[in-house]
C-alpha positions in Angstrom: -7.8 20.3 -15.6 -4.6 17.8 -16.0 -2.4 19.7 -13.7 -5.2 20.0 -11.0 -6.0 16.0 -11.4 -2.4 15.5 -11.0 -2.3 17.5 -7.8 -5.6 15.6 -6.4 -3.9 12.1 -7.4 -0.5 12.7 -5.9 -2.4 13.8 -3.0 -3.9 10.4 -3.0 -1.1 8.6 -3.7 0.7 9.9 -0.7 -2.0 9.6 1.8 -2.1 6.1 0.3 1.3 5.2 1.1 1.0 6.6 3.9 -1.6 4.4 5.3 1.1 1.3 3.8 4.4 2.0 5.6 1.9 2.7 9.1 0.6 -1.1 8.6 3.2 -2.4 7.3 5.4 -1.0 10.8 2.6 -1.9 12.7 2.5 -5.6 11.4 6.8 -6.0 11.4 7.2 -4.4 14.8 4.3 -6.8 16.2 5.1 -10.1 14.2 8.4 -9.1 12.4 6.6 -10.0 9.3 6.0 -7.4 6.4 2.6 -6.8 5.6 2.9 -5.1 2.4 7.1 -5.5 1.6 6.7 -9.0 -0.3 10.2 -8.6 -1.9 11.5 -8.4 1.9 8.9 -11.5 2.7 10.3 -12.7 -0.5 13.9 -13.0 0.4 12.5 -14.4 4.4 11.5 -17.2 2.5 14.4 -18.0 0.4 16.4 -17.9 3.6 14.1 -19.9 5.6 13.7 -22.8 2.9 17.6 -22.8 2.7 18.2 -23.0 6.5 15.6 -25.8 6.8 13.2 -23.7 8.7 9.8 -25.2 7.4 7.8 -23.6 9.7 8.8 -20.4 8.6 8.4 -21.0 5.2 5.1 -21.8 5.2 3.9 -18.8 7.2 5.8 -16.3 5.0 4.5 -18.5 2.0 0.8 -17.6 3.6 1.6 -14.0 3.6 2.8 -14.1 -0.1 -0.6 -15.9 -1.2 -2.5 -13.3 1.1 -1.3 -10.7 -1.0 -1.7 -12.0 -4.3 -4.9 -12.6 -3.2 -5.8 -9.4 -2.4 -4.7 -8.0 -5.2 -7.0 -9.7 -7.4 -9.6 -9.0 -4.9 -9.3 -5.4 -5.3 -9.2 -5.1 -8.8 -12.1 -7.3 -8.8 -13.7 -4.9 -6.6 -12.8 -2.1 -8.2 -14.7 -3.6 -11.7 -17.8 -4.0 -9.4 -17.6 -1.1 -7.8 -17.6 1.2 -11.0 -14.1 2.1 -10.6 -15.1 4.0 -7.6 -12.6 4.5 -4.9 -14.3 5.4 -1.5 -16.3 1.8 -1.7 -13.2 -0.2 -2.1 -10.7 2.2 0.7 -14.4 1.4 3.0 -13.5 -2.2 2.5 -9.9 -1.7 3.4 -10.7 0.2 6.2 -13.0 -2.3 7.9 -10.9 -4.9 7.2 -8.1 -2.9 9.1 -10.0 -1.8 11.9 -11.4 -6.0 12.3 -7.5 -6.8 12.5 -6.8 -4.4 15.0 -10.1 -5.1 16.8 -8.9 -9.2 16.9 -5.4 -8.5 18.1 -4.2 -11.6 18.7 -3.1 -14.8 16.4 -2.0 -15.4 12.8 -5.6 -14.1 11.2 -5.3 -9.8 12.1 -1.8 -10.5 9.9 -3.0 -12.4 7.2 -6.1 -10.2 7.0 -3.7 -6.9 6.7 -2.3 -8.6 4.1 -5.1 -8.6 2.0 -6.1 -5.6 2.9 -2.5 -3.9 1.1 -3.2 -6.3 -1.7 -6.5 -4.5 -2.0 -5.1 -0.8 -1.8 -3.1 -1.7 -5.0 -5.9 -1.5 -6.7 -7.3 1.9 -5.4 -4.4 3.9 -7.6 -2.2 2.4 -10.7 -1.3 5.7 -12.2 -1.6 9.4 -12.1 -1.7 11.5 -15.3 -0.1 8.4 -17.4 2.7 8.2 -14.5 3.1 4.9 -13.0 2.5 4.5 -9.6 3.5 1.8 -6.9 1.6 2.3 -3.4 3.1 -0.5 -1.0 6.3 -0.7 -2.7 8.9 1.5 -3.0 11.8 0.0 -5.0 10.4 0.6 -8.4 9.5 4.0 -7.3 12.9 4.8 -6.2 14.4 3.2 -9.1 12.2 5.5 -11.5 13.6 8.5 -9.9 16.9 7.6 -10.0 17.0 6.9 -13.9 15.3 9.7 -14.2 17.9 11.5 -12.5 20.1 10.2 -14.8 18.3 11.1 -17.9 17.7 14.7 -16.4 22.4 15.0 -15.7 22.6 13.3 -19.1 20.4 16.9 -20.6 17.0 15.2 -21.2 13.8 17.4 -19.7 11.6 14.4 -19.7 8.5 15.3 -17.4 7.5 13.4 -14.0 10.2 11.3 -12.8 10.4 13.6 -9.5 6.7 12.4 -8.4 8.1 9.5 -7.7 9.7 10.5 -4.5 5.4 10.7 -3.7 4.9 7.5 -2.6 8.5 6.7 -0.9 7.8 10.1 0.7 4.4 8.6 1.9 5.7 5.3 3.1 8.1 6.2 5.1 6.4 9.0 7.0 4.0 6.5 7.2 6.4 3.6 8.8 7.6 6.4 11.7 4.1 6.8 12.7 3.2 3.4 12.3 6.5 2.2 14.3 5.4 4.8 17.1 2.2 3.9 17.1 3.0 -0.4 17.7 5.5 0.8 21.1 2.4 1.6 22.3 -0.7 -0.2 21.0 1.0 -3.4 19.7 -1.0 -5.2 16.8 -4.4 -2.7 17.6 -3.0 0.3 16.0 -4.1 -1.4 12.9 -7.7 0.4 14.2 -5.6 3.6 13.2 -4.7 2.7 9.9 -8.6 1.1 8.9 -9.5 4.3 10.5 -7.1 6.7 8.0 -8.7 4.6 5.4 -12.1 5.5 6.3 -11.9 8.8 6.5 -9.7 8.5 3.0 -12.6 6.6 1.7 -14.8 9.3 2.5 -12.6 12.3 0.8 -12.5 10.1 -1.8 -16.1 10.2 -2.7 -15.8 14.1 -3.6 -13.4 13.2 -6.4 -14.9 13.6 -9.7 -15.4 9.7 -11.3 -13.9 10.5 -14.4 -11.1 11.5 -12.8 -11.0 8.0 -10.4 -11.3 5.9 -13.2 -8.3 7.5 -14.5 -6.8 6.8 -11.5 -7.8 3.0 -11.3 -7.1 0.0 -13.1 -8.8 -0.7 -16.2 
């Protein structure tokens, strides 16, 4: 029972991340602003504020808010929803497919913002393994000490999962890159799409096993 909800959530996991390096491409090829990276929008700001550039400041300082915003959104959602997943991925999704449906101006970017904020909120750990869906860095850096426990002798379990979600993301960011040559800011419909069709797979997976999944 474990191993097989471990399988079904690192299944999620990297369909998840998946669906967060394709909008976050989509968004940086289109606007060169990440939509999901905020240690990359993060460090934009810190040079922008130091070179003067107030303008930019304030619209990556936007972004930033967006996303802590929908973060709390989701796990807000996710407590209303009964720490269900498909409702709170059909919320993503529409909100995709509305930015990719707009296509022009400031709002489709702020608005897939929130929407990676939100996905945070659909997965925070499988089988007691933490889990980071739009960023990578801690993922990477959990695999790595793991790596290091595993030369030193130690045969501590999971740290190879993480390469799940960088995995994910960056198959993800080659589609989504391919995808914005040739659809610009719309092929955000193909990412709330993805999320729609996730939200419906997600519906067949037991609820015990989702609220192990989600945040408490």
């Amino acid at each position: 029972m474990i191993r097989a909800r471990g399988r079904v959530g690192l299944s999620f996991v990297a369909t998840l991340s998946l669906i967060a390096g394709m909008t976050d491409a989509i968004g940086f090829m289109v606007s060169g602003d990440f939509v999901s990276f905020m240690s990359g929008n993060t460090t934009r700001l810190a040079i922008a504020v130091g070179g003067g550039d107030y303008a930019l400041s304030l619209r990556i300082g936007v972004l930033i808010t967006a996303f802590v915003v929908g973060n709390a959104l989701g796990v807000i959602a996710s407590r209303a929803f009964k720490h269900r997943a498909w409702p709170l991925l059909a919320s993503i999704g529409t909100l995709l497919c509305l930015c990719g449906w707009l296509d022009q101006g400031v709002a489709p970017l702020i608005g897939a913002v929130v929407a990676m904020g939100m996905i945070n909120a659909v997965v925070e750990e499988v089988n007691g393994l933490p889990i980071g869906l739009t960023y990578v860095t801690g993922a990477l850096s959990r695999f790595g000490r793991g790596l290091g426990r595993w030369l030193l002798g130690e045969r501590r379990n999971g740290w190879r999962v993480q390469l799940v979600p960088w995995g994910g993301m960056l198959s993800g960011a080659i589609l989504g890159g391919l995808l914005a040559h040739t659809m610009g800011l719309r092929a955000m419909l193909v990412s709330g799409i993805a999320a729609l069709i996730l939200a419906c797979l997600s519906a067949t997976i037991p609820h015990r096993w989702q609220s192990s999944f989600l945040p408490k």
